[in-house]
C-alpha positions in Angstrom: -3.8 -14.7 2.0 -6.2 -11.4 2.2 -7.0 -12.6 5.6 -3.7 -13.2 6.8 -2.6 -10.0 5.7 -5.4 -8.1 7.4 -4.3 -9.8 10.7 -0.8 -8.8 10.4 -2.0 -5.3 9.7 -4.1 -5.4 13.0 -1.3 -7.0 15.0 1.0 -4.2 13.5 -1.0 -1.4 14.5 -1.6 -2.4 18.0 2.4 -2.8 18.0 1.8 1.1 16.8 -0.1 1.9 19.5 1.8 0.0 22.0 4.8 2.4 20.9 6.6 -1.2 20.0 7.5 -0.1 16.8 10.6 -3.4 16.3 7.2 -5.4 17.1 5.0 -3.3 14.2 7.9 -3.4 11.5 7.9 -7.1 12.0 4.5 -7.7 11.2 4.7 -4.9 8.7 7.3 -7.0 6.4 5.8 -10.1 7.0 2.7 -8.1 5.7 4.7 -6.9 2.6 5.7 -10.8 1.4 1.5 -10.8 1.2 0.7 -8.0 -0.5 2.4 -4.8 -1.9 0.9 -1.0 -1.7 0.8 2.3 -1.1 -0.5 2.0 2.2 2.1 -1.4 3.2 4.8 1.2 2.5 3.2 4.0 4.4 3.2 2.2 7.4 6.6 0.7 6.9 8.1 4.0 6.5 6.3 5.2 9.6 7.5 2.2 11.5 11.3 3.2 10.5 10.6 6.1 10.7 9.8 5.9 14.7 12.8 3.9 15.3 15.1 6.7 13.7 16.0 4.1 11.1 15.4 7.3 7.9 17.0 5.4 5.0 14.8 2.8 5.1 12.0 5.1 5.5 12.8 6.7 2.8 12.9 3.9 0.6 9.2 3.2 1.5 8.6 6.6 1.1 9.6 6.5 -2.7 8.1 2.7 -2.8 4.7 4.3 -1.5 5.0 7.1 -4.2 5.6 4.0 -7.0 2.7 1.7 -6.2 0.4 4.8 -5.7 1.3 6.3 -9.4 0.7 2.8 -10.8 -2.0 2.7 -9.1 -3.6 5.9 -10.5 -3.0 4.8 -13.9 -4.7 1.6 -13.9 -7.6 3.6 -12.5 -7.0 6.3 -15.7 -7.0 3.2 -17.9 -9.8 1.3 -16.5 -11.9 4.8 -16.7 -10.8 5.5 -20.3 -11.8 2.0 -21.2 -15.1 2.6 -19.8 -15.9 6.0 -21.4 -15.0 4.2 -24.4 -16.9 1.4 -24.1 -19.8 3.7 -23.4 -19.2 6.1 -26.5 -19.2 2.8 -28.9 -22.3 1.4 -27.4 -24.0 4.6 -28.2 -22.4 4.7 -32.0 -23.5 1.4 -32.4 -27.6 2.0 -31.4 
C-alpha cells in the first residue's frame, strides 16, 4: 500500500505541473483511501483550490490542521515517554 500511494502522489503532481488539476485531485483521493495526513490534505486543498472549488479546500485546510496537531502530540508523547524512560534508568543505576 506505501508504494501505491507514493505512485499516486507522483502521478498527482505531474497532473500539478501539467496544470490538470481534475487529473491531480483524482489521484489525490484515490491517494487519501491509502493513507491520511497533513500533507494528503495539503495537496487536496491545493488541487481544489486551483479549480476554484474553496469549500472543499477549506475542508482540507482544517483536515490538514487536524492530522498535523495529532500529529504533534504523538510526537510530545513519544518524547515525554522517552525522557522518562531515560530519567528512570538513571534512578534505577
Amino acid at each position: 500500500p506505501r508504494q501505491a500511494y507514493k505512485d499516486l502522489l507522483k502521478k498527482a503532481n505531474e497532473a500539478y505541473l501539467k496544470q490538470d488539476y481534475i487529473k491531480q485531485l483524482s489521484y489525490l483521493q484515490q491517494a487519501l483511501k491509502l493513507e491520511q495526513n497533513s500533507s494528503i490534505y495539503r495537496s487536496l486543498y491545493t488541487a481544489y483550490k486551483e479549480l476554484k472549488q474553496y469549500n472543499e479546500a477549506l475542508v482540507c485546510y482544517e483536515e490538514e490542521i487536524k492530522t498535523y496537531e495529532a500529529r504533534v502530540r504523538e510526537w510530545e508523547i513519544q518524547r515525554a515517554r522517552e525522557t522518562l524512560k531515560r530519567h528512570n534508568a538513571t534512578l534505577n543505576d
